[in-house]
KOLPA-259116 format. One line per 4 residues: number of its first residue (from 1); their letters; for each residue x, y, z of N, C-alpha, C. Coordinates in steps of 0.001 Angstrom, whole numbers, plus 500000, padded with zeros to 6 digits. Last residue first. Example, Ala and Ser with C-alpha at 12.3 -4.5 7.8 and 13.67 -1.06 7.14 Angstrom:
2) sa) 512850,497750,507080,513670,498940,507140,512900,500030,507870; 513190,494310,507800,512300,495500,507800,513200,496700,507800
This chain:
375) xxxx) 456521,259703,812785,455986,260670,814172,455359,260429,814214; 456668,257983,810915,458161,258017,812053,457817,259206,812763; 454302,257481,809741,454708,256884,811109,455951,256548,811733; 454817,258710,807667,453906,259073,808806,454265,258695,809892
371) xxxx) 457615,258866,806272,456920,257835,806328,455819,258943,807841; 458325,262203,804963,459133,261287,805427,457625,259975,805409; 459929,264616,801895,459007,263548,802332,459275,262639,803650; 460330,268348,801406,460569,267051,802044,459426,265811,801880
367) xxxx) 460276,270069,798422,459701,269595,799326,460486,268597,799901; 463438,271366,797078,462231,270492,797146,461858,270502,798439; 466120,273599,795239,464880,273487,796574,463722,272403,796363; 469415,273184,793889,467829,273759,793321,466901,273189,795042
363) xxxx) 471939,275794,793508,471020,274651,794347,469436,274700,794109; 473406,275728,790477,473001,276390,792072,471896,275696,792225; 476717,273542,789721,475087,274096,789704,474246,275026,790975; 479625,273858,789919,478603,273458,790740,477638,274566,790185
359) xxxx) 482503,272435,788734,481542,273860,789197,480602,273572,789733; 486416,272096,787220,484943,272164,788228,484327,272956,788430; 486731,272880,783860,487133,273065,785085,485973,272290,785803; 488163,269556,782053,487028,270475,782392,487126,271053,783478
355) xxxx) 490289,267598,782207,490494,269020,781331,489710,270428,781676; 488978,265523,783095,490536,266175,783706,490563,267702,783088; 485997,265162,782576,486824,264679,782035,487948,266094,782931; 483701,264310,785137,483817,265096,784318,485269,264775,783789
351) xxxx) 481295,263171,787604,482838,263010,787288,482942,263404,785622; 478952,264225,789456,479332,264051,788269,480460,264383,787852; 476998,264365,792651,478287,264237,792160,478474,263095,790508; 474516,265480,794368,475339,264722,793110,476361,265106,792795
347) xxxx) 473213,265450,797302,474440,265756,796967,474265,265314,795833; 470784,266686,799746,471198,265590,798491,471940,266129,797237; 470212,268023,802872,471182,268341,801723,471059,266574,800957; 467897,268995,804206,468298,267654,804454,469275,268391,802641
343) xxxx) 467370,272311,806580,467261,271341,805238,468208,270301,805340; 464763,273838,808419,466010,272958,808015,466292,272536,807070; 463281,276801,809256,463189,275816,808286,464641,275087,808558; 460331,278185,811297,461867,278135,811230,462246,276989,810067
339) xxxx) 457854,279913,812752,458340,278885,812135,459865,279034,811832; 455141,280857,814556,456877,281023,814350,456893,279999,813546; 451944,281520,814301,452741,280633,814141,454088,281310,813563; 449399,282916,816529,450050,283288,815507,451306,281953,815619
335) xxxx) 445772,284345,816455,446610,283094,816210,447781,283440,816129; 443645,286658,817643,444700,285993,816557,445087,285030,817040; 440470,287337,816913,441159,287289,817705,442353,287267,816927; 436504,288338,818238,438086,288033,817299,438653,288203,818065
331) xxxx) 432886,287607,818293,434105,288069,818731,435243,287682,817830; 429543,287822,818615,430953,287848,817416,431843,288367,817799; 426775,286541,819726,427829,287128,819707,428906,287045,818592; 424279,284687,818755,424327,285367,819974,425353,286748,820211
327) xxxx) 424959,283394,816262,423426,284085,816639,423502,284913,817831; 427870,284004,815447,427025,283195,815888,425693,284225,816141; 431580,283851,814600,429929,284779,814280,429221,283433,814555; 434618,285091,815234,433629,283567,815727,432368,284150,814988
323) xxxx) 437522,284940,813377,436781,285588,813694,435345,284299,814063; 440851,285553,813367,439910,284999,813165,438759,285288,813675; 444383,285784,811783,443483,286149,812419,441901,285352,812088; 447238,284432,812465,445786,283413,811683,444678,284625,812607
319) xxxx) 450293,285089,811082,449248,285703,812245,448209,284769,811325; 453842,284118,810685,452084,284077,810225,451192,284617,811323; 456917,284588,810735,455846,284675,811571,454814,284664,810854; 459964,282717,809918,459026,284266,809760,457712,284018,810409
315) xxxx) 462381,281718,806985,461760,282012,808789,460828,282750,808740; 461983,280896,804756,462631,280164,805622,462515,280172,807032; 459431,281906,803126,460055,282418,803309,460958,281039,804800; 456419,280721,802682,457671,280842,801439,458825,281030,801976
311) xxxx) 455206,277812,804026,455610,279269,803755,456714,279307,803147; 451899,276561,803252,453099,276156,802965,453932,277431,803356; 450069,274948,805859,450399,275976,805110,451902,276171,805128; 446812,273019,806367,448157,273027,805996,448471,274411,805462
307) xxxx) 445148,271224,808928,445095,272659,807732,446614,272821,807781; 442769,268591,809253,443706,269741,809822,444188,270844,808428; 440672,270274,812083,441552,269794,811548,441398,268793,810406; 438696,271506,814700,438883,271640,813307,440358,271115,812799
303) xxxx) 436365,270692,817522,437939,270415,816724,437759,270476,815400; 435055,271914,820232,434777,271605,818471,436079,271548,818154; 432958,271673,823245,434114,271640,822547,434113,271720,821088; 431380,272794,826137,431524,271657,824686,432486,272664,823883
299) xxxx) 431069,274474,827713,432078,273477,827920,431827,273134,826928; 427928,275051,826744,428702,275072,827995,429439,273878,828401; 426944,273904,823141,426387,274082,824555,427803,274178,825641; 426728,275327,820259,427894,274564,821365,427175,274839,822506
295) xxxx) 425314,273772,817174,425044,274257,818760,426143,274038,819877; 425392,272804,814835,425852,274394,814530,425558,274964,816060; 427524,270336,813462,426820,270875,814496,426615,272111,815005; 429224,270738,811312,427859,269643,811158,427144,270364,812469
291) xxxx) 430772,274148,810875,430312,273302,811317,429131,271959,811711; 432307,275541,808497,430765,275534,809453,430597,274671,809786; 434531,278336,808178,434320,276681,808876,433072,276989,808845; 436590,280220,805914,435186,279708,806381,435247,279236,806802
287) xxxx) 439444,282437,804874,438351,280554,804885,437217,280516,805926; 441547,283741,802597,440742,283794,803588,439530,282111,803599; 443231,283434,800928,443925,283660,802201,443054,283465,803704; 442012,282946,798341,443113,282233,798456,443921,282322,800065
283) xxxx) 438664,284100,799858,439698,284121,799031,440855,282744,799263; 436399,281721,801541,436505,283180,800433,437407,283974,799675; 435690,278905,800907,437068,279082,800781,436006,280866,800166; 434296,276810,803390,434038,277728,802343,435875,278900,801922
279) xxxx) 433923,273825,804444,435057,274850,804318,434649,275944,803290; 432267,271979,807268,432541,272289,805569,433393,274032,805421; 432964,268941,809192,432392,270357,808721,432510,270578,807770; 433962,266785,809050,432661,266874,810324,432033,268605,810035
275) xxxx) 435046,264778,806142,434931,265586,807223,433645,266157,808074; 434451,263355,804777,434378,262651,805355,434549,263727,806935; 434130,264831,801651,433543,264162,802510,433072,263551,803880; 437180,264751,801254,436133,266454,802069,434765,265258,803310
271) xxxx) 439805,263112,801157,438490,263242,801381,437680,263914,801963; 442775,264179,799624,441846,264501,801151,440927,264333,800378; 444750,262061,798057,443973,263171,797988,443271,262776,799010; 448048,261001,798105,446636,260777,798211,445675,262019,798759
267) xxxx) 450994,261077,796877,449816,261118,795838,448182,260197,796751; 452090,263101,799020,452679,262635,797481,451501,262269,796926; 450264,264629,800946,451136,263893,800700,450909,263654,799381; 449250,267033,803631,449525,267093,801992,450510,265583,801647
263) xxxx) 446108,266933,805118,448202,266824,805252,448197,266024,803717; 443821,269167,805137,444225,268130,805300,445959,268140,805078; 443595,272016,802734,443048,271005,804111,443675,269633,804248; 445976,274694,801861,445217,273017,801853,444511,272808,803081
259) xxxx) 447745,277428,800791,447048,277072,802049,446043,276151,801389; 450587,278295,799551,449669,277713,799609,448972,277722,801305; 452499,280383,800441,452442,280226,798928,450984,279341,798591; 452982,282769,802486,452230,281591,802244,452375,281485,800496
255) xxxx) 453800,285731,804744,453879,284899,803319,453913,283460,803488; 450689,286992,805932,452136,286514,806052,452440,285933,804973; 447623,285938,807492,448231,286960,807444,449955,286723,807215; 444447,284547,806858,446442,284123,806728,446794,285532,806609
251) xxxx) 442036,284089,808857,442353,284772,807160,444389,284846,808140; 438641,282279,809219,439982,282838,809437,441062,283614,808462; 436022,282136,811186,436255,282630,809672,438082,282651,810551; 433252,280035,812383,434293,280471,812190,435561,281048,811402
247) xxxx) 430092,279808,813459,431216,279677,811986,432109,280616,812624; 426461,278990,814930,428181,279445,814915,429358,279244,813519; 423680,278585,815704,424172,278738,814244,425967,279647,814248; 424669,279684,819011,423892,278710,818015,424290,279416,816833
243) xxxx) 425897,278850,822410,426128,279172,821183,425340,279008,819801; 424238,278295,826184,424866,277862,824341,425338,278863,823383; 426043,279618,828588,424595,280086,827653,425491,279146,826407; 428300,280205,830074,427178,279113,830917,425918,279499,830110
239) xxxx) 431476,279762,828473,430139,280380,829613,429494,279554,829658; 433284,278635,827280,433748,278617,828337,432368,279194,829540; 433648,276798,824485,432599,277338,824894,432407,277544,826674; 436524,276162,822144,435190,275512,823489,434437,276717,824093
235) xxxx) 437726,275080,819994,436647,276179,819993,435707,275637,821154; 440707,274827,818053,440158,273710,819320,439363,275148,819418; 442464,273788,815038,441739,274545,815359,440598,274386,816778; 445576,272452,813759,444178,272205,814017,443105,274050,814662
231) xxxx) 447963,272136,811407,447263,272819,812602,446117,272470,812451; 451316,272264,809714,450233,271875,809949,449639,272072,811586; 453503,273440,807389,453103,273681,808820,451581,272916,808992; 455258,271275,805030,454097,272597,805430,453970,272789,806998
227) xxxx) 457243,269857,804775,457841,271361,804328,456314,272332,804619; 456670,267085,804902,457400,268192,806110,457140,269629,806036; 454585,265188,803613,455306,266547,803266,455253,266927,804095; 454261,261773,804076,453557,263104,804468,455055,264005,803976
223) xxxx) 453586,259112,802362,454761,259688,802829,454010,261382,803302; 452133,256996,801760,451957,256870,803318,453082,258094,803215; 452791,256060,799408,451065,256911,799346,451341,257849,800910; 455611,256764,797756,455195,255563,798557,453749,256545,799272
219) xxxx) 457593,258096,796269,455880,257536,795113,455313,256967,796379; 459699,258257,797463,458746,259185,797079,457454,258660,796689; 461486,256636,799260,460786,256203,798079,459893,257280,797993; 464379,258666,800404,463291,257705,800965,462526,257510,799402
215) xxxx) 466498,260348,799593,466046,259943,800990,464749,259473,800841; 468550,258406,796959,467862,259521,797438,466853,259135,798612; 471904,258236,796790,471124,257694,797039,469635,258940,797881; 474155,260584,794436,473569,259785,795858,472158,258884,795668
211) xxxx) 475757,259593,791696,474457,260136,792087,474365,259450,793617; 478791,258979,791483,477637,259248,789922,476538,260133,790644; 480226,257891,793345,480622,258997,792448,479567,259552,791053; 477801,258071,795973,478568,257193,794943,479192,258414,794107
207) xxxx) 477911,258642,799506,477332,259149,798169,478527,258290,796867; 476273,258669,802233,477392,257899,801908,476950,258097,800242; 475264,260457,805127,474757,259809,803811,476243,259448,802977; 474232,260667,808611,475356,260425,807579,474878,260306,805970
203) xxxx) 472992,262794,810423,472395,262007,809773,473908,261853,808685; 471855,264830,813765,472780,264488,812394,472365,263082,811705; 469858,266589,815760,469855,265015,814817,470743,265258,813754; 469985,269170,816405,469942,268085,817583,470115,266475,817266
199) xxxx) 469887,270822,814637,471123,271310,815709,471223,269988,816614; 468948,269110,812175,468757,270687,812746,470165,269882,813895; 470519,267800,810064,469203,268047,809565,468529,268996,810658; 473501,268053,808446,472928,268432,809697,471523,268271,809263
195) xxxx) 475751,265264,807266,475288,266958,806760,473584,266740,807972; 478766,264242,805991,477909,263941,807149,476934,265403,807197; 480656,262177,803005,479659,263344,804016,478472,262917,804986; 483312,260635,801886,481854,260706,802457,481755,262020,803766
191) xxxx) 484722,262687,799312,485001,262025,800664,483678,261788,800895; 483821,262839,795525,484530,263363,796644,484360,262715,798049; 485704,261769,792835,484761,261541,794028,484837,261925,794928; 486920,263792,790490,487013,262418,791214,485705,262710,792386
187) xxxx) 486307,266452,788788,487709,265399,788348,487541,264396,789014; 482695,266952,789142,484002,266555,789704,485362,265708,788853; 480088,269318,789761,481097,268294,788768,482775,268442,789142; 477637,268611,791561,478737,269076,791601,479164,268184,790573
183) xxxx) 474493,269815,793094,474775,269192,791886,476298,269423,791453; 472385,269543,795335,473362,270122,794936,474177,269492,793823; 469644,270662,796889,469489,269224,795767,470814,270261,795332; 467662,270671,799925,468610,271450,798866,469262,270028,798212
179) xxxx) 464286,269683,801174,465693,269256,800665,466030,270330,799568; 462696,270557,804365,463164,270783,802870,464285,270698,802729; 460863,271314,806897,462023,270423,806186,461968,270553,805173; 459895,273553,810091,459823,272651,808193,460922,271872,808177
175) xxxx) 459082,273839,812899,460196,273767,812075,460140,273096,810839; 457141,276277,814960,457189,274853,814309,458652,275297,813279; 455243,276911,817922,456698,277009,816861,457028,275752,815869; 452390,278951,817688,453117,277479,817777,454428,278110,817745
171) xxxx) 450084,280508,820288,451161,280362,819475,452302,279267,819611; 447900,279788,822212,447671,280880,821022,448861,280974,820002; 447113,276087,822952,447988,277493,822828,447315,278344,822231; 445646,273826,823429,445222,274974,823711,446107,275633,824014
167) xxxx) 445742,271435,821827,446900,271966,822208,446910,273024,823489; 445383,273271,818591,445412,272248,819446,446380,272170,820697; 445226,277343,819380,445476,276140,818279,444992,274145,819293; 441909,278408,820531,443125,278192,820352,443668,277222,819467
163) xxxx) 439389,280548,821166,439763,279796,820196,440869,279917,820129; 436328,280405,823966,437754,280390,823510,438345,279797,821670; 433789,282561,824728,433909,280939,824045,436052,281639,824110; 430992,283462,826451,432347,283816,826738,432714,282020,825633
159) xxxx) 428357,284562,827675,428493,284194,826737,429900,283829,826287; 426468,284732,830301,428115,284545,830233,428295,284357,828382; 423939,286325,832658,424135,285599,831404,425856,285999,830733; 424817,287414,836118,425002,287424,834473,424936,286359,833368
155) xxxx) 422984,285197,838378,424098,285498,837554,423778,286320,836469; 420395,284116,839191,421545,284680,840018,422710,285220,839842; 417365,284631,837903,418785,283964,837826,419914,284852,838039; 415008,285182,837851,415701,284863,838894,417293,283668,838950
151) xxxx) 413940,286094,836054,413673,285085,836147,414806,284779,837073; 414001,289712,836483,412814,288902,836899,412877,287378,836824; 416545,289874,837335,415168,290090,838035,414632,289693,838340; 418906,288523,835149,418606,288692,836916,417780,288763,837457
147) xxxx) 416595,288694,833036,417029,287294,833872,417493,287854,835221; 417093,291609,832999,415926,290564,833155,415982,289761,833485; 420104,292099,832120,419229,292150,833872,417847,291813,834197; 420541,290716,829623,420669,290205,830949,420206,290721,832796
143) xxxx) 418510,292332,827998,418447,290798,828537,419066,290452,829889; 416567,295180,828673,417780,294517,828734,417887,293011,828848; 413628,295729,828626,414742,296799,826970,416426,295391,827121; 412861,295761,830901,412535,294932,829933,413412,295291,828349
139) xxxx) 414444,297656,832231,414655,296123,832979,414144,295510,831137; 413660,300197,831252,414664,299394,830730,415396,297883,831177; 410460,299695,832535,411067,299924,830718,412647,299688,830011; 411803,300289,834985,411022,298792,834494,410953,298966,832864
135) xxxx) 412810,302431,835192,413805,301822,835068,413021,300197,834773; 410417,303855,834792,411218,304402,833549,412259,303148,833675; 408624,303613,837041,408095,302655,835558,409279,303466,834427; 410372,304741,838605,410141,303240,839058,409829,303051,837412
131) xxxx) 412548,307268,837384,411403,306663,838165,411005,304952,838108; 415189,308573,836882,414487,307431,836354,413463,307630,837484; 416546,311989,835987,415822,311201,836504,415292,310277,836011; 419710,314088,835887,418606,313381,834959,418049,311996,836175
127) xxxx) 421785,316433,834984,421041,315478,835784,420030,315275,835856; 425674,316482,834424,423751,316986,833917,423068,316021,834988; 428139,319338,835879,427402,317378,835657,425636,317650,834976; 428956,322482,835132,428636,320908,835686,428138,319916,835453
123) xxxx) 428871,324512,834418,429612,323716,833754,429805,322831,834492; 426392,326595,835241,427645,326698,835785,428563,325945,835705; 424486,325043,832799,425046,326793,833024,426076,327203,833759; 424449,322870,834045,424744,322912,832719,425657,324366,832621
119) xxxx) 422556,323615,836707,423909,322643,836599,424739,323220,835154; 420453,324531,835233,421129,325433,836188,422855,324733,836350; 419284,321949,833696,419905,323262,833369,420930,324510,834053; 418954,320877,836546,419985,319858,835069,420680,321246,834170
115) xxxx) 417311,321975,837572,418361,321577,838478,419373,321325,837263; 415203,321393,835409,415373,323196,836014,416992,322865,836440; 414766,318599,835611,415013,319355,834717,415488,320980,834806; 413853,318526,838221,415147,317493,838251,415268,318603,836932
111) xxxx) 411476,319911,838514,412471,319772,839378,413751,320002,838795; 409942,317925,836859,410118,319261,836370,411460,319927,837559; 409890,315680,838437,410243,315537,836933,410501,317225,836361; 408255,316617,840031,409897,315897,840402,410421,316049,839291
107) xxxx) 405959,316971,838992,406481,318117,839910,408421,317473,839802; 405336,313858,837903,405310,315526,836792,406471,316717,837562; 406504,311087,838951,405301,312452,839098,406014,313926,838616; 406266,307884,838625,406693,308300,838501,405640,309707,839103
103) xxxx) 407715,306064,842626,406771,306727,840785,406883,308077,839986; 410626,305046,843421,409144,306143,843858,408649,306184,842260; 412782,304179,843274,411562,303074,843218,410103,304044,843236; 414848,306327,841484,414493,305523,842662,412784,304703,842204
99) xxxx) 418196,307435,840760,417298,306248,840435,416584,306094,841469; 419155,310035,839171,418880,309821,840417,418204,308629,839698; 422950,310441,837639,421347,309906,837621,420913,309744,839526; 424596,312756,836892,424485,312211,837569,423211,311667,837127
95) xxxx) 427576,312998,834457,425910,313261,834291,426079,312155,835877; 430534,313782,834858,429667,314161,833505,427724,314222,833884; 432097,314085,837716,431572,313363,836631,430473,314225,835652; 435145,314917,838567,434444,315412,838460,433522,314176,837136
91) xxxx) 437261,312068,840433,437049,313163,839819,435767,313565,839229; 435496,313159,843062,436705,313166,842402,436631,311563,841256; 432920,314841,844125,433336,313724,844030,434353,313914,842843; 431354,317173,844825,432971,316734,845857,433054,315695,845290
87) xxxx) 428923,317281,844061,430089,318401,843047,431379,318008,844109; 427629,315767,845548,427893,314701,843941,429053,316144,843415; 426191,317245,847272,427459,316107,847658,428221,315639,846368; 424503,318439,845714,425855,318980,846331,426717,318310,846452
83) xxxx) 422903,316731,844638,423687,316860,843541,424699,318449,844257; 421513,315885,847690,422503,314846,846520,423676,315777,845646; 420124,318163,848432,421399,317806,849285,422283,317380,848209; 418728,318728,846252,419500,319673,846080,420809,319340,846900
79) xxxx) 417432,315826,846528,417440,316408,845293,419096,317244,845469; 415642,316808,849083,417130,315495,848404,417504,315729,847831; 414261,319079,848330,415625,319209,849520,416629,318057,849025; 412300,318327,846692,413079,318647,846204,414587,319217,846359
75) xxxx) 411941,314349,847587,411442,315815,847433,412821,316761,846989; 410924,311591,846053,412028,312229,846201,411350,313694,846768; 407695,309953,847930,408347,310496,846561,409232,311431,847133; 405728,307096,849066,406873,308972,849098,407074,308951,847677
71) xxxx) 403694,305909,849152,403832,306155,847966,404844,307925,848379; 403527,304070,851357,403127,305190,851564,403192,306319,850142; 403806,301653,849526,402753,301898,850746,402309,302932,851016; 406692,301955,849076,405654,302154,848142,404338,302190,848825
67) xxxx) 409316,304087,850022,408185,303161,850657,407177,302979,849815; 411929,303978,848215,410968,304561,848472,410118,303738,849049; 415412,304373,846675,414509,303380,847428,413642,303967,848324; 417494,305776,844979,417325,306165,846103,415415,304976,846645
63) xxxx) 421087,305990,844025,419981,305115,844774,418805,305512,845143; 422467,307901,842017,422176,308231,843106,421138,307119,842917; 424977,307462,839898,423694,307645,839728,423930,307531,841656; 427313,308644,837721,427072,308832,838274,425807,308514,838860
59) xxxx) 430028,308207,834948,428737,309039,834992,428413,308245,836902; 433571,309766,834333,432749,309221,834920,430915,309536,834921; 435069,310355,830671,434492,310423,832137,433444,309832,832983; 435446,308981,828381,436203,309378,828686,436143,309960,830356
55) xxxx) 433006,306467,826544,433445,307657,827415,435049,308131,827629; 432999,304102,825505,433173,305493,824329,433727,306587,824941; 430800,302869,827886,431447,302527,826630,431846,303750,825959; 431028,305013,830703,430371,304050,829894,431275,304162,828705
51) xxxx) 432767,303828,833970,432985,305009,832488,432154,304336,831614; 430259,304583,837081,431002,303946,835965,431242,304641,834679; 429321,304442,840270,429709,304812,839185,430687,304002,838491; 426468,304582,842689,427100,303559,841693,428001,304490,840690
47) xxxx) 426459,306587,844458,426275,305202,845069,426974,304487,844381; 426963,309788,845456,427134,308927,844080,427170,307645,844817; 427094,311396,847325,426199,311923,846352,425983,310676,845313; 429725,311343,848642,429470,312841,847780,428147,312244,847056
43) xxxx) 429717,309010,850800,430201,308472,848822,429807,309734,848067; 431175,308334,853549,430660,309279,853090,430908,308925,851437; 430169,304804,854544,431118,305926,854294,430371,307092,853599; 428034,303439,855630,428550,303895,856645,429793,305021,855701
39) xxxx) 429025,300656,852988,428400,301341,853856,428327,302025,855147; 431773,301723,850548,430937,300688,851580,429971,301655,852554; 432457,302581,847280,432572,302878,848597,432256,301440,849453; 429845,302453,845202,431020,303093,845901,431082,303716,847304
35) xxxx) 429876,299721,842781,429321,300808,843505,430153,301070,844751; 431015,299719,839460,431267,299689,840471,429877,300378,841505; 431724,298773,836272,430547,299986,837072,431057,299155,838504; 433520,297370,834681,433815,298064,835147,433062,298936,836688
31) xxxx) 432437,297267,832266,432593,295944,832895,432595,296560,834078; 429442,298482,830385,431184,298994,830973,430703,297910,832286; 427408,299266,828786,428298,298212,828284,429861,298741,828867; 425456,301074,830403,426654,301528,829348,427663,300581,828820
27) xxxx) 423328,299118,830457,423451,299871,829489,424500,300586,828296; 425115,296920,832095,424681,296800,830781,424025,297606,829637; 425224,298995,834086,426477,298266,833784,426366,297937,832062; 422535,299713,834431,423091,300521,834234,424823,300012,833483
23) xxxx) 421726,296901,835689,421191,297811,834879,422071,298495,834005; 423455,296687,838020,423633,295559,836905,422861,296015,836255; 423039,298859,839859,424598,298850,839047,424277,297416,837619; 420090,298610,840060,420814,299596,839710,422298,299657,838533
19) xxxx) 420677,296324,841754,419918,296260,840423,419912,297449,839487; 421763,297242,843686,422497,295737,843072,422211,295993,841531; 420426,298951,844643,421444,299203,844921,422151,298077,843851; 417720,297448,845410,417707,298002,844871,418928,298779,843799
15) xxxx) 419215,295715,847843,418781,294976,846499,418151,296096,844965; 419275,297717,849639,420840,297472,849314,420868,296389,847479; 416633,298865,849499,417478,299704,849318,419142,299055,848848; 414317,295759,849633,415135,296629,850266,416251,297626,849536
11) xxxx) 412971,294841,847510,412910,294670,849148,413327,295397,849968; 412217,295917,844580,413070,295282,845494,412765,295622,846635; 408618,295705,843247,409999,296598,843717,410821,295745,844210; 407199,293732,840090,407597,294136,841813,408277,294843,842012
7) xxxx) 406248,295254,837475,407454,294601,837827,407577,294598,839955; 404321,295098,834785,404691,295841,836117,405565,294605,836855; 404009,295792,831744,404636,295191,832586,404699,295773,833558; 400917,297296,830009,402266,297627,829809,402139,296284,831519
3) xxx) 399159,295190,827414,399250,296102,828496,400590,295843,829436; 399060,295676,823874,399405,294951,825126,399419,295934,826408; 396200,296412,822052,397457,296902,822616,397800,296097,823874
């Protein structure tokens, strides 16, 4: 059987006081714990308080730092002063703790229990005792106030990562392209047209009486498709503790008709290969990353790109919720992309015999193409 940890005391009452609230902080997983007041003020009884996780009211602990030399111990006057002062504290808390460095001993311990009940019975606070080897059992139960303690590190362990688009936003705006393909039959030719591609670039096209001229060579390898939204994925690591065996999950919230890797063009296919991670596809909405490198050390960085998605709808909002899982932590979040659509109009015009009325076909919808390197 191992033999149990003994842990030095703190030095003094105000270091005791520290170790207390960063204990207790991390028990009740509340950011929040405070200790109260300053010194020299009257604090009813209560040194450190905080709402723990779930709560709805305050809990409560009393300091209290012992000469170990002389081996005091609480008596049962403190005791009764404390959990007076502790019934004036606003607002009313749920459970007080006494914490002190004194050892542990049976009489105190039976005390504190009688006091807890009697409390209970007149619908007050409960109250409950640590002793020196009860709060060294949870020094060792806790990571991060161990490192405070005992390896003497001066800080909270930070685990804290970010995930934004490139860019480091949380939300894009982006604008598609897509051609309306109009098809008119005509007694004659009609005038040259000038037709909008958004509010800021016009564009002339000059159309024959048979068939316009169409916007750019399609078959050409180098032509990227407008009509998707494209995005990266930026994952840095903002604390001061690595990250290990990490993945990142994301899932499309919104209408999408497709979701690809890489930028979709006419006829060259994405090489997986060559990429720095790997994609597990769990549904048609939902996706995986894992990354070649599964360690982010403090400040390091990870770029995922890139990722395409087509939307159905002309305007409208996508949410990319997502999610981090790692050996250490798992946090979420969202993403979310505006979008908005334009279209490049290609006109035909078919001259029809005098007799026939005119009409027009309804417009049929394509993807856009342009050359890469006109952005």
């Amino acid at each position: 059987m191992q033999a149990k940890v003994q842990l030095n005391k703190p030095a003094n009452w105000q270091d005791f006081e520290t170790l207390c609230k960063k204990l207790w902080g991390e028990i009740w997983q509340c950011r929040e714990i405070k200790q109260n007041g300053r010194s020299g003020q009257a604090q009813h009884g209560v040194d450190v308080y905080g709402k723990p996780n779930g709560e709805t009211q305050y809990y409560g602990i009393q300091c209290k730092g012992k000469d170990s030399y002389t081996h005091a111990q609480l008596t049962n006057a403190e005791i009764d002063t404390e959990i007076e002062k502790a019934k004036d504290f606003k607002p009313q808390i749920k459970k007080l703790y006494f914490a002190t460095t004194a050892n542990k001993d049976t009489k105190i311990e039976e005390y504190i229990r009688l006091k807890d009940l009697e409390n209970q019975q007149l619908g007050l606070f409960e109250v409950h005792l640590f002793s020196w080897e009860d709060i060294v059992d949870l020094i060792l139960e806790h990571k991060d106030t161990y490192n405070f303690y005992v390896k003497s590190i001066g800080f909270k362990v930070n685990l804290n990562t970010e995930l934004t688009f490139l860019g480091d936003k949380n939300t894009m705006d982006v604008l598609c392209e897509r051609q309306k393909h109009i098809t008119k039959y005509r007694h004659k030719p009609g005038p040259e047209r000038t037709f909008i591609k958004n509010p800021a670039i016009q564009k002339a096209f000059k159309f024959s009486n048979l068939i316009s001229k169409t916007l750019g060579a399609q078959m050409d390898h180098n032509l990227i498709n407008k009509s998707y939204i494209y995005f990266g994925l930026f994952l840095k690591n903002t604390g001061n503790e690595p990250i290990h065996n990490y993945k990142v999950e994301m899932e499309i919230i919104g209408n999408t008709s497709k979701i690809e890797l890489g930028k979709i063009y006419k006829r060259q296919p994405l090489n997986f290969d060559l990429l720095s991670f790997k994609i597990r596809k769990i549904s048609d909405t939902h996706w995986q990353i894992v990354p070649g490198n599964t360690v982010l050390v403090p400040q390091d960085y990870a770029k995922f790109e890139t990722f395409a998605l087509k939307p159905i709808d002309d305007k409208g909002q996508l949410e990319i919720k997502w999610r981090l899982l790692s050996a250490e932590k798992t946090e979420s979040g969202s993403l979310f992309i505006n979008y908005d659509t334009t279209y490049y109009w290609q006109l035909k015009e078919i001259i029809i015999d005098p007799e026939q009325p005119e009409y027009n076909d309804p417009p049929q919808f394509t993807d856009y193409f342009e050359h890469e390197y006109e952005h």
